[in-house]
C-alpha positions as CSV (number, residue, x, y, z in Angstrom):
1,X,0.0,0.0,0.0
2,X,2.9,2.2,0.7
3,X,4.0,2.5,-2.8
4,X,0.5,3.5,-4.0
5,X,0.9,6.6,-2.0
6,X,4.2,7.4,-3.5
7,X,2.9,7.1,-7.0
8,X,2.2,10.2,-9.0
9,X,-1.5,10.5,-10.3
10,X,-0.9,11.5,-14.1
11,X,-4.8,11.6,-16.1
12,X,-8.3,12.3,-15.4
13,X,-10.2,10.2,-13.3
14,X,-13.3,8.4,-14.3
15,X,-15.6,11.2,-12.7
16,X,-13.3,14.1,-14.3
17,X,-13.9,12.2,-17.6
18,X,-17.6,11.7,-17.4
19,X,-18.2,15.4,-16.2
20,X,-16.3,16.1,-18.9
21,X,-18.1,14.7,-21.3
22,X,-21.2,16.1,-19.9
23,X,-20.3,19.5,-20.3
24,X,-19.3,19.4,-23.6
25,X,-22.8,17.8,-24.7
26,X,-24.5,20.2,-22.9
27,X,-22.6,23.5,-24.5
28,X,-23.3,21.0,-28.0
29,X,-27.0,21.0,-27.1
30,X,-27.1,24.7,-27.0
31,X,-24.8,25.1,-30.1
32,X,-28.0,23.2,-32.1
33,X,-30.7,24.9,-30.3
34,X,-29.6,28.3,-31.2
35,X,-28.5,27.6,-34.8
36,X,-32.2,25.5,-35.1
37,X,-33.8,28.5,-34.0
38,X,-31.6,30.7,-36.4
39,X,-32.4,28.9,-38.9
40,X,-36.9,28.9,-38.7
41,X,-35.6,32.2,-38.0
42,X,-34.0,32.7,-41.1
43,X,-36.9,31.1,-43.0
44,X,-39.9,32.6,-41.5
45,X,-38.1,36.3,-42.7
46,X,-37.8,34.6,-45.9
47,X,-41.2,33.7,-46.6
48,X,-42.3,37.3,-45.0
49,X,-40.2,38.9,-47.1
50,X,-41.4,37.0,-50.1
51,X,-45.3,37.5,-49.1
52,X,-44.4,41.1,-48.8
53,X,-43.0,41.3,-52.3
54,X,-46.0,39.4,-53.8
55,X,-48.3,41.6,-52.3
56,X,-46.5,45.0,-53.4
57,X,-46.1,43.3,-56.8
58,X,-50.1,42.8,-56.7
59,X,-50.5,46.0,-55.6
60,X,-48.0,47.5,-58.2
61,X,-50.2,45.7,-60.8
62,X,-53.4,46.9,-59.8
63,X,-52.0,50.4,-59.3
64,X,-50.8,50.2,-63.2
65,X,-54.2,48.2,-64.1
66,X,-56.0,51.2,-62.3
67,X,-53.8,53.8,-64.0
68,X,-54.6,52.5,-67.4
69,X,-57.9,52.4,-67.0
70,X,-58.3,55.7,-66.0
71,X,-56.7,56.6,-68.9
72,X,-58.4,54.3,-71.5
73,X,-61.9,56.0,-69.0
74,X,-60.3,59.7,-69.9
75,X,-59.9,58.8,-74.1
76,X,-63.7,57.4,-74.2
77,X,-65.2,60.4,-72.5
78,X,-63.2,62.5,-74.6
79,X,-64.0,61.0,-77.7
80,X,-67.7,61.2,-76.7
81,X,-67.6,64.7,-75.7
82,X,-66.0,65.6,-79.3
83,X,-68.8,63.5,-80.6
84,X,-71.8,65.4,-78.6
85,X,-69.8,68.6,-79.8
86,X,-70.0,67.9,-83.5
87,X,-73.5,66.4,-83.0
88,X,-74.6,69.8,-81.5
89,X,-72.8,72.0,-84.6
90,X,-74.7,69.9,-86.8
91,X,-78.0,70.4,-84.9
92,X,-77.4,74.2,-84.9
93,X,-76.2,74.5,-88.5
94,X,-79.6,72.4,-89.5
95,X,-81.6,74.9,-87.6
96,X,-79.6,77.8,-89.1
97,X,-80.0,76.1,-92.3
98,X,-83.8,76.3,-92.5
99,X,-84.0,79.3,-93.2
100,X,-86.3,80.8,-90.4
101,X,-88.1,78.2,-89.5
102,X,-88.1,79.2,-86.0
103,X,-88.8,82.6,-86.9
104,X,-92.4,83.1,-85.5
105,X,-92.9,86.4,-87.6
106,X,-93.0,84.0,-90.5
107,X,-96.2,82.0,-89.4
C-alpha cells in the first residue's frame, strides 16, 4: 500500500472524464438549439419577405391596371364629348340652315 501513495497521479479520473463529457454535450446541445432557431428564423423572414413582395407586386399591378384604366376612361369620355360637340354644330347649323323656320314672324 505504501508504494500507491508514492505514485504520481498523471490523467483524469473516471468522474473528471464523465463530467467532462457532460459539459461538452450540454454547451453541444445549445450550439443546435440556437443555430435551429436561427435557422426557422432565417426562414420565417424569408417567406415574410417574399409574401411582402408578392403583395407589393399585386399591388403594383393593380396600381398600373388602375392607371390604365383611368386613362383608357379619360380617351372614351373624350371621344364622346367631341362627338356630342360635333353632333350639336350639326344640330345648330340644320336649324340655321332652314331658313327661319323658327322665326315666329314667318307664321
Amino acid at each position: 500500500m505504501s508504494n500507491r501513495k508514492n505514485l504520481p497521479q498523471d490523467g483524469f479520473s473516471a468522474v473528471e472524464g464523465v463530467l467532462l463529457v457532460i459539459i461538452i454535450a450540454v454547451v453541444a446541445g445549445a450550439v443546435l438549439f440556437v443555430h435551429n432557431k436561427n435557422q426557422k428564423t432565417a426562414t420565417n423572414d424569408a417567406i415574410t419577405t417574399a409574401a411582402v413582395a408578392t403583395t407589393a407586386a399585386k399591388a403594383s399591378g393593380i396600381d398600373q391596371q388602375n392607371i390604365q384604366e383611368a386613362q383608357d376612361e379619360a380617351a372614351i369620355n373624350s371621344t364622346h364629348e367631341s362627338s356630342e360637340q360635333t353632333d350639336a354644330i350639326s344640330a345648330n347649323a340644320s336649324a340655321t340652315d332652314m331658313g327661319g323656320a323658327y322665326n315666329e314672324s314667318n307664321f
